[in-house]
C-alpha positions in Angstrom: -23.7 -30.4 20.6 -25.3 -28.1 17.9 -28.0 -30.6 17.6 -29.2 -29.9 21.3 -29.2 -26.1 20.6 -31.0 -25.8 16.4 -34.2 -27.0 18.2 -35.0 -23.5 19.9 -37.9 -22.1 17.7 -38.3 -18.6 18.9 -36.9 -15.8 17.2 -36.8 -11.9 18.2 -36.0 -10.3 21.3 -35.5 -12.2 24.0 -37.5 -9.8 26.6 -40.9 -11.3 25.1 -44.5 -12.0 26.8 -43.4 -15.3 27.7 -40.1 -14.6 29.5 -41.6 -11.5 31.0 -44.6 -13.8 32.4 -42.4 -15.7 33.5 -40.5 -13.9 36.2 -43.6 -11.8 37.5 -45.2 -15.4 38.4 -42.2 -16.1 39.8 -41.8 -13.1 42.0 -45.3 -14.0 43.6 -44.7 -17.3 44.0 -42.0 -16.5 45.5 -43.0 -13.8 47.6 -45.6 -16.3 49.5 -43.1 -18.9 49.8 -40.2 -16.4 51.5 -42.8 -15.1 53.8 -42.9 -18.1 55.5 -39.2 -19.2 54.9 -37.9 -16.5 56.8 -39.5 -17.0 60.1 -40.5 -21.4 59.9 -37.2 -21.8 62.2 -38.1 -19.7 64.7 -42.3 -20.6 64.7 -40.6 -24.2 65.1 -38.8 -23.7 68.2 -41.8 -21.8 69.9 -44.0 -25.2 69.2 -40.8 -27.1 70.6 -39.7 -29.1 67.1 -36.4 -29.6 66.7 -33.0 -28.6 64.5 -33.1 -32.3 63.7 -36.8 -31.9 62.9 -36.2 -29.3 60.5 -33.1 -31.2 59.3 -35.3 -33.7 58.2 -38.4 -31.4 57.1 -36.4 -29.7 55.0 -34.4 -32.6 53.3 -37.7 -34.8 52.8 -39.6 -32.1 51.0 -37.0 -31.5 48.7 -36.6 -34.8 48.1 -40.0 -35.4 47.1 -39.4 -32.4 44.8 -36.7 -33.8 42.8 -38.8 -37.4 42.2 -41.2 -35.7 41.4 -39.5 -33.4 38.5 -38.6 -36.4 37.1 -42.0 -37.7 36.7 -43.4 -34.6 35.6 -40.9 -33.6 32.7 -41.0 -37.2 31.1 -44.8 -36.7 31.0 -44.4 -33.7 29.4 -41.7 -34.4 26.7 -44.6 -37.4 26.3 -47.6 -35.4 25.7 -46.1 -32.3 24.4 -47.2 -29.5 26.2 -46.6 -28.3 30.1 -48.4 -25.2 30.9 -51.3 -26.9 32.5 -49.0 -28.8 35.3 -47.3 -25.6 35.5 -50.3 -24.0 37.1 -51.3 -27.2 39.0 -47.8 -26.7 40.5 -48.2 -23.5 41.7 -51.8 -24.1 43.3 -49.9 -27.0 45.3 -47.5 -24.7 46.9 -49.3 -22.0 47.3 -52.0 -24.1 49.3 -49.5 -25.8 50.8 -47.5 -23.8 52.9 -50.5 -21.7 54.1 -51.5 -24.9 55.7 -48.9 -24.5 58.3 -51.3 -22.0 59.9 -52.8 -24.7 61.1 -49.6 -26.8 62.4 -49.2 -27.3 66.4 -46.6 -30.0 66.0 -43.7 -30.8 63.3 -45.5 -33.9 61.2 -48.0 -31.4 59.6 -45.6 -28.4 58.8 -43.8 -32.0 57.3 -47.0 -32.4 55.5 -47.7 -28.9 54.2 -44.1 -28.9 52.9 -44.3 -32.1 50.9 -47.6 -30.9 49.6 -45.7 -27.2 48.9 -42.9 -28.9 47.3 -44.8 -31.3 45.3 -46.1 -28.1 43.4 -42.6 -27.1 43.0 -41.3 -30.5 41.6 -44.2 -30.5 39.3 -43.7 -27.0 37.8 -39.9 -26.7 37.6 -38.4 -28.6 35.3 -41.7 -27.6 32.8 -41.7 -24.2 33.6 -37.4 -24.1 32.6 -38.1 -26.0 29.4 -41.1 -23.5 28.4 -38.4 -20.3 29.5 -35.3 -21.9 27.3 -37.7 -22.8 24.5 -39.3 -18.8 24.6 -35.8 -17.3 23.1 -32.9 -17.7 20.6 -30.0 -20.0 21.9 -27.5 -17.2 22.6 -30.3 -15.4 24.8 -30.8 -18.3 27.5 -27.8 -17.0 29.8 -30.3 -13.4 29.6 -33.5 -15.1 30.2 -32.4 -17.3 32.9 -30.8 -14.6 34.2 -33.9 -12.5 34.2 -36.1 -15.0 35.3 -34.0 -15.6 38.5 -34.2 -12.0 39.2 -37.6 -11.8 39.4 -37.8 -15.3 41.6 -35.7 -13.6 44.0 -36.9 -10.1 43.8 -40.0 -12.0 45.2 -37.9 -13.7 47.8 -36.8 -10.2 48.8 -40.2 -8.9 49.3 -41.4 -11.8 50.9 -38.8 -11.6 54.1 -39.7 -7.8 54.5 -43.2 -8.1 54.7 -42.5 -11.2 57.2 -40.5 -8.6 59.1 -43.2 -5.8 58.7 -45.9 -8.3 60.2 -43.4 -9.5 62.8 -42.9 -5.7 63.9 -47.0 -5.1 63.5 -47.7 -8.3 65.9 -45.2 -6.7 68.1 -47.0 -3.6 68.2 -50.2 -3.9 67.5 -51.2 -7.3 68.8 -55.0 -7.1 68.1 -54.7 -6.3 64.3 -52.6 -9.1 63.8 -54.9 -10.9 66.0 -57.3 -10.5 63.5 -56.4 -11.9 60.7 -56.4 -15.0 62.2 -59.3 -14.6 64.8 -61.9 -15.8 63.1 -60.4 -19.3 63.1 -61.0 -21.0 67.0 -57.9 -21.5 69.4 -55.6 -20.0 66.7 -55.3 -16.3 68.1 -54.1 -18.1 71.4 -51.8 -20.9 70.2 -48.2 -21.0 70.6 -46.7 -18.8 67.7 -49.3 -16.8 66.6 -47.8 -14.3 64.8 -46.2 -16.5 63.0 -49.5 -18.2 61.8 -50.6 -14.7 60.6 -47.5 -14.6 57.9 -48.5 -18.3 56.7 -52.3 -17.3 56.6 -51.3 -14.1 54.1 -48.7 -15.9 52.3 -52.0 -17.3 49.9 -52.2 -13.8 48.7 -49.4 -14.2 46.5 -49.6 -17.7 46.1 -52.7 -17.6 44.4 -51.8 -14.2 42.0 -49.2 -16.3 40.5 -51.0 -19.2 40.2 -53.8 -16.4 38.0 -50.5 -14.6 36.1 -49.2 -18.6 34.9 -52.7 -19.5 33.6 -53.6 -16.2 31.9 -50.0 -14.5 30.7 -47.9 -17.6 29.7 -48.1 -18.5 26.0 -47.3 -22.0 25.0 -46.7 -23.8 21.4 -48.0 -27.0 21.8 -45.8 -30.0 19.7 -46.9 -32.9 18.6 -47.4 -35.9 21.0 -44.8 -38.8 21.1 -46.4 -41.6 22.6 -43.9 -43.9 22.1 -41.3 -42.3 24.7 -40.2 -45.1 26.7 -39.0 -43.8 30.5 -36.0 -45.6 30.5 -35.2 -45.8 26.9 -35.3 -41.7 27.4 -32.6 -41.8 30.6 -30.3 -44.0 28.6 -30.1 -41.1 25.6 -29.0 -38.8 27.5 -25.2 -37.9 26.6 -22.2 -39.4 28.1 -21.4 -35.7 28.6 -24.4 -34.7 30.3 -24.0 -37.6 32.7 -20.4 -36.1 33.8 -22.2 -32.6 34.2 -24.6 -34.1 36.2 -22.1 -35.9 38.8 -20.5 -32.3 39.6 -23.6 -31.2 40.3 -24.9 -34.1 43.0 -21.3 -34.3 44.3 -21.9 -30.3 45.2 -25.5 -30.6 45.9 -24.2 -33.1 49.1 -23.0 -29.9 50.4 -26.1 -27.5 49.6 -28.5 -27.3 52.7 -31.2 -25.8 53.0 -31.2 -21.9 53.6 -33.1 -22.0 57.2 -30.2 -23.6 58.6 -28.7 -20.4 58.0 -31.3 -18.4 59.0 -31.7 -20.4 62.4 -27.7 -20.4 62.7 -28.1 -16.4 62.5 -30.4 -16.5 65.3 -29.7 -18.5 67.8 -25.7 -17.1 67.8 -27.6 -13.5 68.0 -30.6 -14.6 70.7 -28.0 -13.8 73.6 -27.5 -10.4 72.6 -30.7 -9.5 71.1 -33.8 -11.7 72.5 -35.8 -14.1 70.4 -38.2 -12.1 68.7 -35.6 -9.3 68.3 -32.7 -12.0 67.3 -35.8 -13.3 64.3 -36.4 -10.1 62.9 -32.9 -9.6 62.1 -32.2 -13.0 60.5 -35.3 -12.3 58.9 -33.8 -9.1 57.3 -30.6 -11.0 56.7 -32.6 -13.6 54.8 -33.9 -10.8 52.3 -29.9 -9.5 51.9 -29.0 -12.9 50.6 -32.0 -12.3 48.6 -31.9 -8.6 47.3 -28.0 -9.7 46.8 -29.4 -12.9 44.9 -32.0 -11.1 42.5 -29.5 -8.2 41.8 -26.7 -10.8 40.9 -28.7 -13.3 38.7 -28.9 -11.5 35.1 -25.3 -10.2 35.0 -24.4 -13.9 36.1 -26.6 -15.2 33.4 -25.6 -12.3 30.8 -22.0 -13.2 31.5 -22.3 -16.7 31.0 -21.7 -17.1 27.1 -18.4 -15.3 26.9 -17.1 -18.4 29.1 -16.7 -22.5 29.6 -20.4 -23.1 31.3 -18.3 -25.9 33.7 -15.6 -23.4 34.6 -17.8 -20.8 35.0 -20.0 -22.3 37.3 -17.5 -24.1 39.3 -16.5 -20.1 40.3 -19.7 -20.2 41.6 -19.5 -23.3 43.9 -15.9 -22.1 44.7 -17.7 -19.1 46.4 -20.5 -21.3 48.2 -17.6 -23.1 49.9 -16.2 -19.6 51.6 -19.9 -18.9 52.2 -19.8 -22.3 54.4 -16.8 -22.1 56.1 -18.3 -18.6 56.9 -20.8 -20.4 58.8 -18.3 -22.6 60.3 -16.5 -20.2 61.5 -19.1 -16.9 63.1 -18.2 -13.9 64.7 -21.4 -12.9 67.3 -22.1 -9.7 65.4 -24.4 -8.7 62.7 -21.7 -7.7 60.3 -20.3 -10.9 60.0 -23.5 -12.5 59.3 -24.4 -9.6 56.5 -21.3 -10.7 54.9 -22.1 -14.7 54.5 -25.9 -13.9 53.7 -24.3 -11.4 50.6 -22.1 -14.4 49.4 -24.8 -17.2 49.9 -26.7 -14.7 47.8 -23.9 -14.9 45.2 -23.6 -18.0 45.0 -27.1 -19.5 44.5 -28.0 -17.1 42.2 -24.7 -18.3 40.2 -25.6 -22.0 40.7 -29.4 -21.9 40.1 -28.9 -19.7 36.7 -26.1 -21.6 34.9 -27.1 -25.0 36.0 -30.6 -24.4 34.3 -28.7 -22.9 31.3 -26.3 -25.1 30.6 -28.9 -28.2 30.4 -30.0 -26.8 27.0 -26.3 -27.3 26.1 -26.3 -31.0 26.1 -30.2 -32.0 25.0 -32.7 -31.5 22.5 -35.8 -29.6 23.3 -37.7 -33.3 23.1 -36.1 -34.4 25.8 -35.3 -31.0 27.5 -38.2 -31.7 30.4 -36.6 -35.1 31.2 -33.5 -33.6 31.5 -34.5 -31.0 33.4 -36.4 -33.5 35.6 -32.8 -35.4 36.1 -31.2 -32.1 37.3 -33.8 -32.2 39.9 -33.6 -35.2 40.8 -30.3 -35.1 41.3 -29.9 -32.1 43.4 -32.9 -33.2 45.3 -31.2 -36.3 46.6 -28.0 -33.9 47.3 -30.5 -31.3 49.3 -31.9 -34.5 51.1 -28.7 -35.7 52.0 -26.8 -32.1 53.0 -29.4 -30.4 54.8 -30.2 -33.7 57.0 -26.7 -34.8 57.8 -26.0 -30.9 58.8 -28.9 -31.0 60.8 -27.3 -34.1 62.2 -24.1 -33.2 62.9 -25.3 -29.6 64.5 -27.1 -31.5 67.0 -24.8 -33.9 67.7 -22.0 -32.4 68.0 -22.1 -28.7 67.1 -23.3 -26.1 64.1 -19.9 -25.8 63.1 -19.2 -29.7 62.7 -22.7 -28.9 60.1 -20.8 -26.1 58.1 -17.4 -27.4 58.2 -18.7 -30.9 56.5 -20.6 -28.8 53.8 -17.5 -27.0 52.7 -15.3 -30.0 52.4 -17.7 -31.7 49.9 -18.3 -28.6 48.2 -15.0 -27.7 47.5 -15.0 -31.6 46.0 -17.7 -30.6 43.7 -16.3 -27.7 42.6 -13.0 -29.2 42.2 -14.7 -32.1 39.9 -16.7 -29.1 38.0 -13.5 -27.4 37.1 -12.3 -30.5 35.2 -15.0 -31.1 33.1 -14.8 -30.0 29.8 -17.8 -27.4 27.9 -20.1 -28.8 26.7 -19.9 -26.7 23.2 -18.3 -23.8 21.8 -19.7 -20.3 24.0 -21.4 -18.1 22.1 -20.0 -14.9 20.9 -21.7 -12.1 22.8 -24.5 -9.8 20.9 
């Protein structure tokens, strides 16, 4: 394993340009994309889509994702360099979901997601081998860590400002009106407010699309045209394959986080109204968020004075009390404060040390493929969870959802535990 980490070339502190960069463009971009995150289950019930629907929005754009991470970090390891694609990525998404202004039925909020997510799959696994190649081995638990903090301080900011133009629209109808009243039939369609958060969300969107192309620093290597696809799949280690089958066996289990959100609000609707019932699953949403970006770097900082497998199977262990959680709801706004803190745990715990510990098993020549075969694979295992919970909550009940997502996760962190690390931890500096 010491052959996958003596390829990192950077020296010195490990809060440089690049890692700083890194998270501010993530805060934006996320910013935009939590704006609309926070309140797409409750614009789709007022334009009559499904839970099903959004089963199945959600599942397919993530899917897409993960292909395309694939694609995109073999090309990369290929040409040897990634910043470009970076920024194409995030001009996708930020495009794309402002285009579900415009949406008065399911298929084109379907479409503005793939197009979104596309951005996302391209920039991802380029944008994490850039961040693990910008410090010292022993510093990627602190950069991830970092990074993820400002992804989700964005995500916090995001909901709010949902919530703050939810509560304008409320009250001031005709401000909100517009924003959006220069475009015809928009200021009357079903939803409207709604379509104001989606128009702004470009604001953001397009800053971090300016703070990638201008801040980020990138040493280019030399090209290796003679990467064969396959031939690179089939070098990945034995041991990285194993890491990788925990991971899809959890991701199964890992929906999407607007099944939570709607789950929030339609068990709160009775008591508090629709609009009233959304604004509070909105601010729930930014608790799992605030809870994420505040847990992420002493998560990642942590991470070297364990076993990466054991560690991160803690992790999953507490997305399967999250689920059950979920399962299991008390009508009240307590209980649900409780779930959105532990969801908030837990994803910040499984999106930092999974992108950590791929640098454990690979070179940095390969380390965009790689990163493109962890997407793929939790892609497949988003597909798969948030569209059979979506299933089984309309066909039976939301609990039937939950209670399936915290038997297989509870596999997968099970089948975590039992895999050995992948090299010795670091010793803390």
């Amino acid at each position: 394993m010491e052959s996958a980490r003596s390829n990192a070339p950077v020296p010195g502190k490990w809060l440089n340009r690049n890692v700083f960069a890194f998270g501010l463009t993530s805060f934006l971009g996320d910013f935009g994309h939590e704006m609309v995150t926070a309140v797409l289950p409750q614009f789709m019930q007022t334009i009559g889509a499904s839970v099903a629907a959004l089963g199945f929005i959600e599942g397919v754009s993530d899917a897409t994702s993960s292909f395309v991470k694939l694609g995109a970090g073999f090309h990369s390891d290929r040409v040897g360099h990634r910043k470009g694609w970076v920024v194409i990525g995030y001009a996708l998404t930020a495009i794309g979901i402002a285009v579900i202004t415009f949406a008065f039925a399911w298929p084109l909020i379907l479409l503005a997601r793939v197009v979104g997510w596309l951005g996302r799959g391209i920039r991802g696994p380029l944008r994490d081998a850039m961040l693990a190649d910008s410090v010292k081995p022993e510093d990627r638990g602190k950069a991830f860590g970092f990074h993820r903090a400002g992804d989700t301080t964005g995500a916090v900011v995001g909901p709010l400002a949902a919530f703050g133009l939810l509560s304008l629209a409320a009250a001031h109808p005709a401000v909100a009106n517009a924003v959006i009243g220069w475009i015809p039939g928009l200021s009357l369609a079903a939803g409207w407010p709604f379509r104001v958060i989606f128009l702004l969300s470009l604001v953001p969107g397009l800053l971090s699309v300016a703070t990638m192309a201008f801040m980020v620093r990138e040493k280019r290597r030399a090209p290796n045209h003679e990467m064969r696809f396959w031939g690179t799949l089939r070098a990945m280690p034995q041991a990285y394959r194993s890491f990788l089958l925990a991971v899809g066996l959890f991701g199964i289990a890992d929906f999407a986080p607007t099944l939570m959100i709607l789950r929030a609000t339609t068990v709160l609707e009775p008591k508090l109204g629709l609009l009233e019932a959304a604004q509070v699953a909105a601010l729930l949403y930014t608790l799992r968020n605030a809870v994420y970006a505040l847990a992420s770097f002493p998560i990642g900082a942590l991470s070297d004075r364990f076993s990466r497998t054991h560690y991160l199977a803690v992790g999953y262990g507490v997305a399967v009390v999250t689920f059950l959680g979920f399962a299991l709801v008390v009508p009240a706004v307590w209980w649900f404060a409780i779930f959105f803190s532990l969801a908030g745990v837990f994803i910040a715990w499984e999106d930092t040390m999974e992108g950590v510990a791929v640098r454990d098993y690979v070179p940095t020549e390969i380390a965009g493929t790689a990163y493109g075969v962890l997407g793929v694979v939790n892609g497949v295992g988003d597909f798969g969870s948030s569209l059979v919970v979506g299933l089984l909550w309309a066909g039976i009940s939301p609990a039937a959802g939950f209670l399936y997502a915290a038997i297989i996760g509870l596999s997968g962190a099970i089948l975590m535990a039992r895999i050995p690390d992948p090299c010795r931890h670091f010793s803390p500096n």
